[in-house]
DSSP file (Angstrom, degrees, kcal/mol; ACC not computed):
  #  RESIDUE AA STRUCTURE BP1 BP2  ACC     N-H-->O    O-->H-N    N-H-->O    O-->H-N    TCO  KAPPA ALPHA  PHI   PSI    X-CA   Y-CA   Z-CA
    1    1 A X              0   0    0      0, 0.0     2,-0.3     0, 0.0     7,-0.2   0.000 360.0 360.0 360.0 116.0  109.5 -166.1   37.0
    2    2 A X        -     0   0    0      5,-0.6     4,-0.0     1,-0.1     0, 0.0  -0.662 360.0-167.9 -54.0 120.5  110.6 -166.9   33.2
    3    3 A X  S    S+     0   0    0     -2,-0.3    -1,-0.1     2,-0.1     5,-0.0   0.309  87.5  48.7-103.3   2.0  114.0 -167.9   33.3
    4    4 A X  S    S+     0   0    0      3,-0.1    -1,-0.1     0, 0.0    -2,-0.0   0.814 128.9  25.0-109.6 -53.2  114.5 -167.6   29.3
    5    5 A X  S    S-     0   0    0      1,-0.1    -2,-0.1     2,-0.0     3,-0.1   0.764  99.8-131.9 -88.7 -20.1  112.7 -163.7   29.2
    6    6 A X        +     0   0    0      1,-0.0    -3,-0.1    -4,-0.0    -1,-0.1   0.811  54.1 146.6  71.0   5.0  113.5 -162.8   32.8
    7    7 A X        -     0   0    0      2,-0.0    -5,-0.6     0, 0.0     2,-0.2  -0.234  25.3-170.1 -46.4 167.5  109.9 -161.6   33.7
    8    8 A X        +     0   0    0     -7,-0.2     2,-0.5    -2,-0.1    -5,-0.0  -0.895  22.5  80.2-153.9 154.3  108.5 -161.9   36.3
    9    9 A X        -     0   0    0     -2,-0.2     2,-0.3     4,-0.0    -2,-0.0  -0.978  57.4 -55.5 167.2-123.7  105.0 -161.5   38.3
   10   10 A X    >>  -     0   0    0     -2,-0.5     4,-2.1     1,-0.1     3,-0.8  -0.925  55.0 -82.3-132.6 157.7  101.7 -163.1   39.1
   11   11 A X  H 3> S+     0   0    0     -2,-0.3     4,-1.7     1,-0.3     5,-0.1   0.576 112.0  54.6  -5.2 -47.5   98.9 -164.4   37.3
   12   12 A X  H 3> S+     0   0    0      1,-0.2     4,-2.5     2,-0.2    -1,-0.3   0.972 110.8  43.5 -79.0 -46.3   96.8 -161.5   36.4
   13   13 A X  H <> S+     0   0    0     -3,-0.8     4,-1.0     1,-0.2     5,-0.3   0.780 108.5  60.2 -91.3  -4.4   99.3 -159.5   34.6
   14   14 A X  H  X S+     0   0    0     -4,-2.1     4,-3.2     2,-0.2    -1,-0.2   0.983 113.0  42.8 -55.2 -53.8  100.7 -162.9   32.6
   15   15 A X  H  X S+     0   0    0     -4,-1.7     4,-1.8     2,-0.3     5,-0.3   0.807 111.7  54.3 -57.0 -40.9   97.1 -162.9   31.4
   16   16 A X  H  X>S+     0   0    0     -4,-2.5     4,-2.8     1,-0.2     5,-0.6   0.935 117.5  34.4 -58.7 -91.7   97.3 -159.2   30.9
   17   17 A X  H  <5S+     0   0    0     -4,-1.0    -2,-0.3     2,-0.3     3,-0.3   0.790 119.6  48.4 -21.9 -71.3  100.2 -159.5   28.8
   18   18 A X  H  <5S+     0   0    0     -4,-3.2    -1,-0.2    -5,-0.3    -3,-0.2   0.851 124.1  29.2 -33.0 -81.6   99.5 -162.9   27.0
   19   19 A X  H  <5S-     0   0    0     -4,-1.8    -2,-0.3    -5,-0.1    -1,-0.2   0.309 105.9-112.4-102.4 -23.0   96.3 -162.1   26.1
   20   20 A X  T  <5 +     0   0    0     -4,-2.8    -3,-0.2    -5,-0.3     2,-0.1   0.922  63.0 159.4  88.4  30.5   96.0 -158.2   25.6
   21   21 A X      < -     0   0    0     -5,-0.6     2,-0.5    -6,-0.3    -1,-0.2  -0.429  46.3-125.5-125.5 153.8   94.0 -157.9   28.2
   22   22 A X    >>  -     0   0    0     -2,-0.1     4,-1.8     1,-0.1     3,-0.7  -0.859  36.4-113.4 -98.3 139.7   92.8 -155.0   30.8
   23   23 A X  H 3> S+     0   0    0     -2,-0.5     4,-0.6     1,-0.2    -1,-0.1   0.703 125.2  53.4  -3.1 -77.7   93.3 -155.7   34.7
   24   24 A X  H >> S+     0   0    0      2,-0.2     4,-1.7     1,-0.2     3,-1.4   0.834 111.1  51.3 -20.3 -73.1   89.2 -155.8   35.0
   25   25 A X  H <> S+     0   0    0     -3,-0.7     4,-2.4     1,-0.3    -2,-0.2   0.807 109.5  49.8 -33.6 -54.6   89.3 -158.8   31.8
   26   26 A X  H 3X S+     0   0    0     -4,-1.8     4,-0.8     1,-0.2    -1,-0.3   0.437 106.9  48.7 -81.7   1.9   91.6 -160.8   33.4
   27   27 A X  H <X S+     0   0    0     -3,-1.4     4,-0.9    -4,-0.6    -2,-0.2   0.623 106.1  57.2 -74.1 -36.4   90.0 -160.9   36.5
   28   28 A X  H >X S+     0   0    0     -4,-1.7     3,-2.0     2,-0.2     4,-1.9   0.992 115.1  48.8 -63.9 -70.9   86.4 -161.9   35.0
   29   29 A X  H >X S+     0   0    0     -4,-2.4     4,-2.8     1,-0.3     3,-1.1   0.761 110.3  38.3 -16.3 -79.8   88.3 -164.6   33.6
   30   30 A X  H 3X S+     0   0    0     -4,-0.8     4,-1.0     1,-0.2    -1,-0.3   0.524 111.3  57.6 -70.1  -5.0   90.0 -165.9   35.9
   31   31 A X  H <<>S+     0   0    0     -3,-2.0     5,-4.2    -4,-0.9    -1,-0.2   0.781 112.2  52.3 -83.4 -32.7   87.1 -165.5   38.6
   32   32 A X  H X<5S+     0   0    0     -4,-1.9     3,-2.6    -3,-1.1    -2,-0.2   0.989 108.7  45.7 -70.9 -52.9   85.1 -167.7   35.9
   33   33 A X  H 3<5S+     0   0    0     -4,-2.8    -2,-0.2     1,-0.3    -1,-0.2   0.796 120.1  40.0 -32.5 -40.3   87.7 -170.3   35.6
   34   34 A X  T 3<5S-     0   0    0     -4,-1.0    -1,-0.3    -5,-0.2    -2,-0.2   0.321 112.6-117.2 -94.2   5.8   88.0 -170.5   39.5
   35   35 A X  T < 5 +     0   0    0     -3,-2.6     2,-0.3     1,-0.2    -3,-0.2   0.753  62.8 147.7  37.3  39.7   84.2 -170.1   40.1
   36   36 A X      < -     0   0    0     -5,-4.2     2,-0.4    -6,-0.2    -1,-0.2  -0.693  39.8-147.1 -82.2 123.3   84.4 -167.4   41.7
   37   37 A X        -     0   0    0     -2,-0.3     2,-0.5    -5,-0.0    -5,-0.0  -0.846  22.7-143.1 -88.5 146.0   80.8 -164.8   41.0
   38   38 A X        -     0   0    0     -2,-0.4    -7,-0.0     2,-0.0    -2,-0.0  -0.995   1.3-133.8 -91.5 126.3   81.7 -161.2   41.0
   39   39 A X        -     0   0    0     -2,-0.5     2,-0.5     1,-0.0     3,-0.0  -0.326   8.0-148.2 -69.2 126.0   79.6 -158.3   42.4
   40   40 A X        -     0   0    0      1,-0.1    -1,-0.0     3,-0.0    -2,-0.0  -0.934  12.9-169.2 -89.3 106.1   79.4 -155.7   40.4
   41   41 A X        +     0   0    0     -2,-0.5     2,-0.6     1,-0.1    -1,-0.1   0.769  65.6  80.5 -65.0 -17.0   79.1 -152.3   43.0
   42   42 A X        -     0   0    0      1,-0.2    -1,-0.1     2,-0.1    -2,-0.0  -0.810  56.0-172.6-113.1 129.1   78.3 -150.1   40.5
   43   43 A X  S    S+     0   0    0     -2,-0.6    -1,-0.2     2,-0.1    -2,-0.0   0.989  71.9  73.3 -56.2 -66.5   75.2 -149.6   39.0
   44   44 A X  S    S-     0   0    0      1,-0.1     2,-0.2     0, 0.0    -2,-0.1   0.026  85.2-125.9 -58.7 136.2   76.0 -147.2   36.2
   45   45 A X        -     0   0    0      4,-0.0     2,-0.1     3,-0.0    -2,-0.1  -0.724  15.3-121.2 -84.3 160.1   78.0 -149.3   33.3
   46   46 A X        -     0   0    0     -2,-0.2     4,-0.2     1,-0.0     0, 0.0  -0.165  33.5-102.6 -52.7 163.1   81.2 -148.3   32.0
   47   47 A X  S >> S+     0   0    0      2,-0.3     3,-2.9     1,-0.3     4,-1.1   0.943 118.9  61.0 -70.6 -76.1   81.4 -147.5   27.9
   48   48 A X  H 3> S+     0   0    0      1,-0.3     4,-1.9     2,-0.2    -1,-0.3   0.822 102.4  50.0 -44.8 -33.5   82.9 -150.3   27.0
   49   49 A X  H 3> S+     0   0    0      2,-0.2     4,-1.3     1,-0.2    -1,-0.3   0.801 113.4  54.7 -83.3  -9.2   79.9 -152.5   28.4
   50   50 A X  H <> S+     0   0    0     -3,-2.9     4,-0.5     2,-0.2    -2,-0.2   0.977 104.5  42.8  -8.6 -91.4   78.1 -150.3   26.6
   51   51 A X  H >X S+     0   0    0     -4,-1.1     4,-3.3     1,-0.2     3,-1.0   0.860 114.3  56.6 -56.8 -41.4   79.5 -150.6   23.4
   52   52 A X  H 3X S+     0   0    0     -4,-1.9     4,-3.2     1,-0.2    -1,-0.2   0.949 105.6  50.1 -42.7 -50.1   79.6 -154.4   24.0
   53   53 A X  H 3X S+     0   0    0     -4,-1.3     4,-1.3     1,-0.2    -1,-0.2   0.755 105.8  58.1 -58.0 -20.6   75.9 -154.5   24.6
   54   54 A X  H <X S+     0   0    0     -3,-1.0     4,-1.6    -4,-0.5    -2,-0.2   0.883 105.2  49.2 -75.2 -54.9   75.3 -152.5   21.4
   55   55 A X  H  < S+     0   0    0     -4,-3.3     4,-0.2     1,-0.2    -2,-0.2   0.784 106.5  54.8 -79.4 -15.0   77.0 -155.1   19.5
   56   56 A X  H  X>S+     0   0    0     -4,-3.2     4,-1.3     1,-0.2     5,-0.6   0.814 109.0  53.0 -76.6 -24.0   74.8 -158.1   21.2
   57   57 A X  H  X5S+     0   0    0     -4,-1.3     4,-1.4     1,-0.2     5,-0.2   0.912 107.9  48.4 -68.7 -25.9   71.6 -156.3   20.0
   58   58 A X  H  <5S+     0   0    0     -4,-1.6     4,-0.5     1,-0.3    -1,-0.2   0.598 107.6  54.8 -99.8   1.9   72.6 -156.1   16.8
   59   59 A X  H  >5S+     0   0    0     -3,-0.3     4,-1.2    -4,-0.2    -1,-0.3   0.497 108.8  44.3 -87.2 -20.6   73.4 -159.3   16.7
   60   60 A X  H  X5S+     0   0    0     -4,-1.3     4,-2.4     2,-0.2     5,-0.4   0.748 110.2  59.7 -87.2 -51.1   70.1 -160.6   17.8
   61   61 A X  H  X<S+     0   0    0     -4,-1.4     4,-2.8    -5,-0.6    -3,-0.2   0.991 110.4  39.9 -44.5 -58.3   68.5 -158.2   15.4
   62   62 A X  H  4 S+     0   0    0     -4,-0.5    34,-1.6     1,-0.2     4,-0.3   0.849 114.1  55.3 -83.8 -18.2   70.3 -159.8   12.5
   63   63 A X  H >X S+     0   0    0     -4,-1.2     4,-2.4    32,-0.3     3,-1.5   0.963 109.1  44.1 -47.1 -68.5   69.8 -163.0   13.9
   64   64 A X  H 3X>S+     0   0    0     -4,-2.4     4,-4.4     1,-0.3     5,-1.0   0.833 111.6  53.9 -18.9 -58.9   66.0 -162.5   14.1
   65   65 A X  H 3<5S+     0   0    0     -4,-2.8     7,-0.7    -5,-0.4    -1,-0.3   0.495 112.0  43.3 -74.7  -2.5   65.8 -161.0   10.7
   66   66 A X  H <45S+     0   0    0     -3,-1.5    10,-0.2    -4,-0.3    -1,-0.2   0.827 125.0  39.5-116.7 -48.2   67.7 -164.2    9.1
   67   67 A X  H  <5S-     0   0    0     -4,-2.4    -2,-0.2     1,-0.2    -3,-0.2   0.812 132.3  -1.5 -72.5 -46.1   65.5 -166.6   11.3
   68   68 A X  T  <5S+     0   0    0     -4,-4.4    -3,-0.2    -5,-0.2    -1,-0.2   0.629 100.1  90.9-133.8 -11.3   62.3 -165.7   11.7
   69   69 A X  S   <S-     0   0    0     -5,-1.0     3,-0.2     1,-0.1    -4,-0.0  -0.502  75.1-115.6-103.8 160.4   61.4 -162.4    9.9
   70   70 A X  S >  S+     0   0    0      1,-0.2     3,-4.2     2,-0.2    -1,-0.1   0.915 107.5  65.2 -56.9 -62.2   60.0 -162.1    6.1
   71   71 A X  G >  S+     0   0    0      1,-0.3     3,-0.6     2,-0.1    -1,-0.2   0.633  93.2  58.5 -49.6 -29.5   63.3 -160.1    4.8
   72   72 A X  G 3> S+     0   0    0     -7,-0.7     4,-2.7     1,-0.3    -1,-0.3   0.310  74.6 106.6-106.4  12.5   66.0 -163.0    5.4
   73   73 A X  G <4 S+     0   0    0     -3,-4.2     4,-0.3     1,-0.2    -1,-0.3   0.699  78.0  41.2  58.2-123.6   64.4 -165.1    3.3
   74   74 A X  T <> S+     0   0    0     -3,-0.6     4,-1.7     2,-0.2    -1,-0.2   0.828 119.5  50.5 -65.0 -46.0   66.6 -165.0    0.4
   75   75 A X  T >4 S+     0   0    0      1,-0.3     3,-0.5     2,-0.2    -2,-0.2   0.987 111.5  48.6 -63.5 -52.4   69.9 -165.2    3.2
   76   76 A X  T >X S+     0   0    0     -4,-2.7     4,-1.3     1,-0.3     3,-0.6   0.783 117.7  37.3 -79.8 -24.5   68.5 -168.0    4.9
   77   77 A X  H 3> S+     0   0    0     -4,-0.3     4,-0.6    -5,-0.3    -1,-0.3   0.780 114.4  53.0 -81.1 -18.3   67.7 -170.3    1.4
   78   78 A X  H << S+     0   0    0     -4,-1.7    -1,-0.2    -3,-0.5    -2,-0.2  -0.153 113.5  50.1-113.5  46.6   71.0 -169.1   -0.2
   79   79 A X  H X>>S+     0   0    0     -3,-0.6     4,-1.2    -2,-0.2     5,-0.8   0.193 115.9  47.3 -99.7 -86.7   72.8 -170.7    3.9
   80   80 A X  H 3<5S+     0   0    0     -4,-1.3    -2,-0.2     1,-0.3    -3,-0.1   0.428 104.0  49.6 -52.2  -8.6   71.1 -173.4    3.2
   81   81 A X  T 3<5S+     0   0    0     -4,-0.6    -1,-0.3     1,-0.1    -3,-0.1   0.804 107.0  59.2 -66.2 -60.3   72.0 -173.9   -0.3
   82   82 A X  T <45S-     0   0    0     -3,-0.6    -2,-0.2     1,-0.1    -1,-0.1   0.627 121.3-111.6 -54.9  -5.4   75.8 -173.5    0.9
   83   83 A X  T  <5 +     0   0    0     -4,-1.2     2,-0.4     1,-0.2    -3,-0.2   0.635  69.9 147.0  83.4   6.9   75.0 -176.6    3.3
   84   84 A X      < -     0   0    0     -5,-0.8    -1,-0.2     1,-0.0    -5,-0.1  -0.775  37.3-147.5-100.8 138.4   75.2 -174.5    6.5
   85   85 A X     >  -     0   0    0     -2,-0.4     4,-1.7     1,-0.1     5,-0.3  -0.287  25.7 -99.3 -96.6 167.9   72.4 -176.1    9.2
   86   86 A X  H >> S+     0   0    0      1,-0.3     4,-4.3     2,-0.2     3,-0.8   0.904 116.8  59.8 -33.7 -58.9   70.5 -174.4   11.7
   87   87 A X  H 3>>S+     0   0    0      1,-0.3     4,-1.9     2,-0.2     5,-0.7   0.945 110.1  39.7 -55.2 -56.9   72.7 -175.3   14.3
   88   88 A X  H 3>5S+     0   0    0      1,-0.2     4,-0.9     2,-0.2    -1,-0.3   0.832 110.4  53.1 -69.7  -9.2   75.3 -173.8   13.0
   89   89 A X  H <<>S+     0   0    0     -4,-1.7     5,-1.8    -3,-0.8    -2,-0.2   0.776 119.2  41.7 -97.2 -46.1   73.6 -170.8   11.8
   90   90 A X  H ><5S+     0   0    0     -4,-4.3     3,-3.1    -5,-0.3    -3,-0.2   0.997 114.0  56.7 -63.8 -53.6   72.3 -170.5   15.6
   91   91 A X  H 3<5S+     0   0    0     -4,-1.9    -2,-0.2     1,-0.3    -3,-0.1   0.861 113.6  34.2  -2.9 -61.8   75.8 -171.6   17.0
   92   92 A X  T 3<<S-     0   0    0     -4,-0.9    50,-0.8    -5,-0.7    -1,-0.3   0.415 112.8-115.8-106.5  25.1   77.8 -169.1   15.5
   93   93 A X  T < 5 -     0   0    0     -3,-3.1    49,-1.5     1,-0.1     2,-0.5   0.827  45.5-178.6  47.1  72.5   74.8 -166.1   15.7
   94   94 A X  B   < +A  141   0A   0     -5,-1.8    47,-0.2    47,-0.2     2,-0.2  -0.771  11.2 155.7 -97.2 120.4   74.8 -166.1   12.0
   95   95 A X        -     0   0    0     45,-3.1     2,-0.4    -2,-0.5   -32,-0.3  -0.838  36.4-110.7-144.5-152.8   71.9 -163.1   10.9
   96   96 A X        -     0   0    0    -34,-1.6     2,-0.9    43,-0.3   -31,-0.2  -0.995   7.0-148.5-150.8 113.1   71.0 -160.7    7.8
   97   97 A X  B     -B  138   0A   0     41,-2.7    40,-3.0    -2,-0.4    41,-2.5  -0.863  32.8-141.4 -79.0 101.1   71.3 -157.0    7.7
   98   98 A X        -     0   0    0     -2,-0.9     2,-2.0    39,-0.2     5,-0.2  -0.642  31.1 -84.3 -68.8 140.0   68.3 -156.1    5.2
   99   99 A X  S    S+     0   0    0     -2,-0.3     2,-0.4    37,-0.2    -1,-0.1  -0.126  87.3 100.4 -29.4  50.5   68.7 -153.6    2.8
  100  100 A X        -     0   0    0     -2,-2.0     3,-0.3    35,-0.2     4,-0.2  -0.950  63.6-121.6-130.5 143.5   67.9 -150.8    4.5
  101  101 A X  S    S+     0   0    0     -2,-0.4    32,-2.0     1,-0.2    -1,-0.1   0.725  93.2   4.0-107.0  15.2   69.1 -147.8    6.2
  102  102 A X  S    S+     0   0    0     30,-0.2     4,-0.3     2,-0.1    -1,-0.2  -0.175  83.6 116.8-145.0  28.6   68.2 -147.3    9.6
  103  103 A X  S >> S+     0   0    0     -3,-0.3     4,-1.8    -5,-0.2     3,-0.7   0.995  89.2  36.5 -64.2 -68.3   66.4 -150.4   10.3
  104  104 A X  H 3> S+     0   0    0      1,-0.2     4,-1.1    -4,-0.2     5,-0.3   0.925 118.9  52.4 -46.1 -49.0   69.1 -151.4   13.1
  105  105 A X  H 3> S+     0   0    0      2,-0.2     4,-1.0     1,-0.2    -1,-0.2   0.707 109.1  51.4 -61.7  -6.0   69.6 -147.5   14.3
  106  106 A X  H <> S+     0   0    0     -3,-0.7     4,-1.0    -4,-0.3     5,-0.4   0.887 110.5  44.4 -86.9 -67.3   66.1 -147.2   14.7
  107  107 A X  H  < S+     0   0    0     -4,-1.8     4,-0.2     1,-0.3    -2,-0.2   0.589 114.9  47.4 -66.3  -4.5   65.8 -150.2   16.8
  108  108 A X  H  <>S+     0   0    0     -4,-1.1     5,-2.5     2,-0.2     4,-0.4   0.725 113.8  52.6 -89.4 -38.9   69.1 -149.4   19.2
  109  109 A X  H  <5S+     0   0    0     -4,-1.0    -2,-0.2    -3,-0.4    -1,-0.2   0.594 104.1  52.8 -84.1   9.5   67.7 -146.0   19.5
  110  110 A X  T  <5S+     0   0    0     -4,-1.0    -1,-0.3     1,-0.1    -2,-0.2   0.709 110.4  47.7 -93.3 -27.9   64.6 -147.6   20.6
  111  111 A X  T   5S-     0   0    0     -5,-0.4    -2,-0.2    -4,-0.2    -3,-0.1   0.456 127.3 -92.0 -87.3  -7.2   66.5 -149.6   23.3
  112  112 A X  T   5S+     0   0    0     -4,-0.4    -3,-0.2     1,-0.4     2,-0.2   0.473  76.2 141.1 111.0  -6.2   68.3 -146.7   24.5
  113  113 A X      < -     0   0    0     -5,-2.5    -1,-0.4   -59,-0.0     2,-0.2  -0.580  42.5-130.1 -98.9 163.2   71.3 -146.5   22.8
  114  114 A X    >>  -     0   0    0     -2,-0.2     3,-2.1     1,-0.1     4,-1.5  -0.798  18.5-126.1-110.9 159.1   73.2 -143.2   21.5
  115  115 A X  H 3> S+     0   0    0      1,-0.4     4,-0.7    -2,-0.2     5,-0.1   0.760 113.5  60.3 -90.0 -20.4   74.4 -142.9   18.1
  116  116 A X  H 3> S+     0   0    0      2,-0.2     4,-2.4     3,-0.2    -1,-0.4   0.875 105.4  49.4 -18.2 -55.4   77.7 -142.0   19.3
  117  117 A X  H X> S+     0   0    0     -3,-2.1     3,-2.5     2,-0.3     4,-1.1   0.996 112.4  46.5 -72.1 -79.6   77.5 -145.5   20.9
  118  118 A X  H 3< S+     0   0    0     -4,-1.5     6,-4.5     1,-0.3     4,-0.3   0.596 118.3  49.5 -49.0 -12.1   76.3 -147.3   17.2
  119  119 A X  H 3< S+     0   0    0     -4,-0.7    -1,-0.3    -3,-0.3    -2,-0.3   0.869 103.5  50.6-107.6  -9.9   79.1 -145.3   15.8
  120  120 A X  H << S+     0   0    0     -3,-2.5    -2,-0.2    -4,-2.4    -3,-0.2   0.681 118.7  45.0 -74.9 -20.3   82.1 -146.1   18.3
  121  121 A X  S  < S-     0   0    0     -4,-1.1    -1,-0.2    -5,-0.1    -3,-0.1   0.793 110.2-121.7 -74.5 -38.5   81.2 -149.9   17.6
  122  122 A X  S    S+     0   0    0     -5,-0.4    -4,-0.1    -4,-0.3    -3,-0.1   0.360  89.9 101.5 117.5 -33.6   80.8 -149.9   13.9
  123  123 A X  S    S+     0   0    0     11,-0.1    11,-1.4    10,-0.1    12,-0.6   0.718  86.9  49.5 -89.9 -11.9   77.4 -151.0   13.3
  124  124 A X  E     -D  133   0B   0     -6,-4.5     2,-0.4     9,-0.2     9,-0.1  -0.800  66.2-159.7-105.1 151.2   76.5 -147.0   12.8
  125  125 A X  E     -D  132   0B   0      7,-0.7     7,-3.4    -2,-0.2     5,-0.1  -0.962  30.5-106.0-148.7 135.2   78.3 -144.7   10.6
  126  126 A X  E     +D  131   0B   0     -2,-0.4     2,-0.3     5,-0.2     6,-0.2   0.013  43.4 167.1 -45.3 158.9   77.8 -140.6   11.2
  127  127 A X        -     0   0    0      3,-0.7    -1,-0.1     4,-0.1     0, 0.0  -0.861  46.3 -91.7-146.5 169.5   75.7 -138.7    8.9
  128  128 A X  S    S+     0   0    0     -2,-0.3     3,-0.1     1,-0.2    -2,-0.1   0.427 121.6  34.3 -89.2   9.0   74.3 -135.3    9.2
  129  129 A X  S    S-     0   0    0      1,-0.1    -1,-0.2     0, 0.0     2,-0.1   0.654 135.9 -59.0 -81.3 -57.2   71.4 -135.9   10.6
  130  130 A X  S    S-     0   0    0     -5,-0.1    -3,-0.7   -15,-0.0     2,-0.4  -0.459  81.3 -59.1-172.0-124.0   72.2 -138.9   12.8
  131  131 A X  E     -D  126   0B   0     -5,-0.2     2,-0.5    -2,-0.1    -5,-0.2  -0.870  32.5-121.5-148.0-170.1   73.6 -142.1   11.3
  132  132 A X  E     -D  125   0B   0     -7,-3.4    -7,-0.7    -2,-0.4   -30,-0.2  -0.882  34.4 -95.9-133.1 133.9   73.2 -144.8    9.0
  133  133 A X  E     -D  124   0B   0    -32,-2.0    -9,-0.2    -2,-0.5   -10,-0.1  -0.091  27.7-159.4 -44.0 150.1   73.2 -148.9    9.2
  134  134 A X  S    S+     0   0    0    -11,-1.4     2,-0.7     1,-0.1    -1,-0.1   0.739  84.0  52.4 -85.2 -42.4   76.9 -150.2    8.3
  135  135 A X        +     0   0    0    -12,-0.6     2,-0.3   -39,-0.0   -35,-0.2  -0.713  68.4 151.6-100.6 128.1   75.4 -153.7    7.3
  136  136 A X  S    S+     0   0    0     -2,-0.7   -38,-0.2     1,-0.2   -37,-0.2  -0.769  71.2   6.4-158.1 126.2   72.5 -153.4    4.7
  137  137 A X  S    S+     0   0    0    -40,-3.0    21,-1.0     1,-0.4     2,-0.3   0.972 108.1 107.2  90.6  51.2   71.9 -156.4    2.1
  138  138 A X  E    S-BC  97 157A   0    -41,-2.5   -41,-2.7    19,-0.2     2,-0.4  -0.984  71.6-124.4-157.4 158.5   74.5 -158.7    3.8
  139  139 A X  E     - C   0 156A   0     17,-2.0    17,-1.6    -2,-0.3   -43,-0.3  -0.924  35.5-141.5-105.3 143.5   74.5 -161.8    6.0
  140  140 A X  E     - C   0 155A   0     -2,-0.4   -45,-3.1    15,-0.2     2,-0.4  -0.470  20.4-172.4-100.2 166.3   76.5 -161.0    9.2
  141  141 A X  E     -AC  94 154A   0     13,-2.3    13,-3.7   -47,-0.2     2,-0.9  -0.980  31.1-130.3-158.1 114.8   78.8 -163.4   11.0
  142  142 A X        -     0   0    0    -49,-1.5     2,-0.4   -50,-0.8    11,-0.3  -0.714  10.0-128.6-103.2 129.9   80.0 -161.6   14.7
  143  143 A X        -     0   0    0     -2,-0.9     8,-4.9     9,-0.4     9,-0.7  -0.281  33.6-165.4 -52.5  90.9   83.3 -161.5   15.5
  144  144 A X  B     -E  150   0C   0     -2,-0.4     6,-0.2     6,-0.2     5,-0.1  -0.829   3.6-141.8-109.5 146.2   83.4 -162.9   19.1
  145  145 A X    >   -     0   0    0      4,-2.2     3,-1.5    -2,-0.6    -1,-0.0   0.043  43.9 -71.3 -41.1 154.2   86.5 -162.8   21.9
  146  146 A X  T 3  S+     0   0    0      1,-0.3    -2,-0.0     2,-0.1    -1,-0.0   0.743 123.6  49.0 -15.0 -55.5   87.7 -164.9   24.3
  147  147 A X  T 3  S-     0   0    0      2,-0.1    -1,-0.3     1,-0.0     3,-0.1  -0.203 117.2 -93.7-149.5  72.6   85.0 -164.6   26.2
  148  148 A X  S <  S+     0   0    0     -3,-1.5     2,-0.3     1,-0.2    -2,-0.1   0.109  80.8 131.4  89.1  -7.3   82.5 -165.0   24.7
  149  149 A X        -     0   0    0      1,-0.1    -4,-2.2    -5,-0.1     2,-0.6  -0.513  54.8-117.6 -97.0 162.3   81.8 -161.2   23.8
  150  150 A X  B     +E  144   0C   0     -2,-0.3    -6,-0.2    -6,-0.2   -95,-0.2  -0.623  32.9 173.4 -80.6 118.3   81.0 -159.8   20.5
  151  151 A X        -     0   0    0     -8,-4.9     2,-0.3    -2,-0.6    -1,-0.1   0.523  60.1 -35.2-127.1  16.9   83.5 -157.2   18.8
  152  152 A X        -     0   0    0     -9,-0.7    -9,-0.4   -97,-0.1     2,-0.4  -0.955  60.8-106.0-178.6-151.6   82.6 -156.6   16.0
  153  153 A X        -     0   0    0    -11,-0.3     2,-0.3    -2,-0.3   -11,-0.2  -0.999  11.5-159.1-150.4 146.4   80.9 -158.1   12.6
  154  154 A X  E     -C  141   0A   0    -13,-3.7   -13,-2.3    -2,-0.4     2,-0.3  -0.877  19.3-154.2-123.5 167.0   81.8 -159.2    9.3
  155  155 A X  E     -C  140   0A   0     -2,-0.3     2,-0.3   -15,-0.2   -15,-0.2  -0.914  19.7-146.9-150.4 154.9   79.7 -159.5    6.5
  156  156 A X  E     -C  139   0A   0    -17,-1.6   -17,-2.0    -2,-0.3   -16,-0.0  -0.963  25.8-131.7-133.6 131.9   78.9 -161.0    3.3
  157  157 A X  E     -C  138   0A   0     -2,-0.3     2,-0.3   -19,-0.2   -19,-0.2  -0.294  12.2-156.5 -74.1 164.2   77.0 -159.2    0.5
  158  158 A X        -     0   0    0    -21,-1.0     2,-0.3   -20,-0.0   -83,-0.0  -0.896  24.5-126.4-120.9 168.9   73.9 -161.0   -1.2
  159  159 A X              0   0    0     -2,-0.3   -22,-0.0     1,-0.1   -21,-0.0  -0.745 360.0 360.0-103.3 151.4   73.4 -159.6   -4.7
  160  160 A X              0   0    0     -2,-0.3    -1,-0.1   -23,-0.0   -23,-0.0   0.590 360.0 360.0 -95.1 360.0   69.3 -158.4   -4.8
């Protein structure tokens, strides 16, 4: 009980309420904090782990391409130029969207994902055929949560 707001209740929905958080969130939390594992009974994921999983491939994708592929290059001398080291670059899941446009939709539809999915995230955007990378010619930097999950990306353009 808050004696200055006059709430009142228990842990979970303080969390809820602090934090912005759904019932489900704040229980993975707090189950981590307490060291608690949780079972998941249900096979089939929910959307939202979906869309989360969409946004860790396409962060390991742009990761890849910055690290170890031909295309990132240019991203990965003009990092290192700014002074930012490996470790951080790994750290903070640092990558490159190359200049292209369906390099990343190709490889999420290769993994299973729908472009519904690649467009409810962000990292796809609709076209009339099917859709088109968001990030192309930029190095990405992903927008992570609380815990630890990815929800979105920002970007920075490099000029070619």
């Amino acid at each position: 009980h808050c004696f200055g707001c006059q709430k009142g209740g228990d842990l979970f929905t303080f969390l809820m309420e602090k934090e912005g958080l759904d019932f489900k969130e704040a229980l993975e939390i707090l189950a981590k904090k307490a060291g608690i594992i949780l079972k998941q009974t249900e096979s089939k994921k929910d959307f939202k782990s979906r869309l989360f999983e969409v946004n860790l491939k396409a962060q390991e994708f742009f990761h890849y391409i910055l690290t170890k592929h031909p295309l990132g290059k240019n991203a990965l001398e003009y990092l290192q130029n700014r002074g930012i080291s490996e470790t951080s670059i790994k750290d903070f899941g640092i990558g490159y969207a190359p200049n292209s446009w369906e390099s990343l939709t190709r490889i999420l539809l290769k993994r299973g994902f729908s472009i519904s999915e690649m467009v409810a995230t962000g990292v796809g955007v609709p076209s009339k055929s099917r859709a088109y990378d968001r990030f192309r010619c930029r190095i990405t930097f992903p927008l992570v949560d609380a815990n630890d999950k990815i929800r979105g990306f920002s970007g920075r353009i490099l000029s070619t």
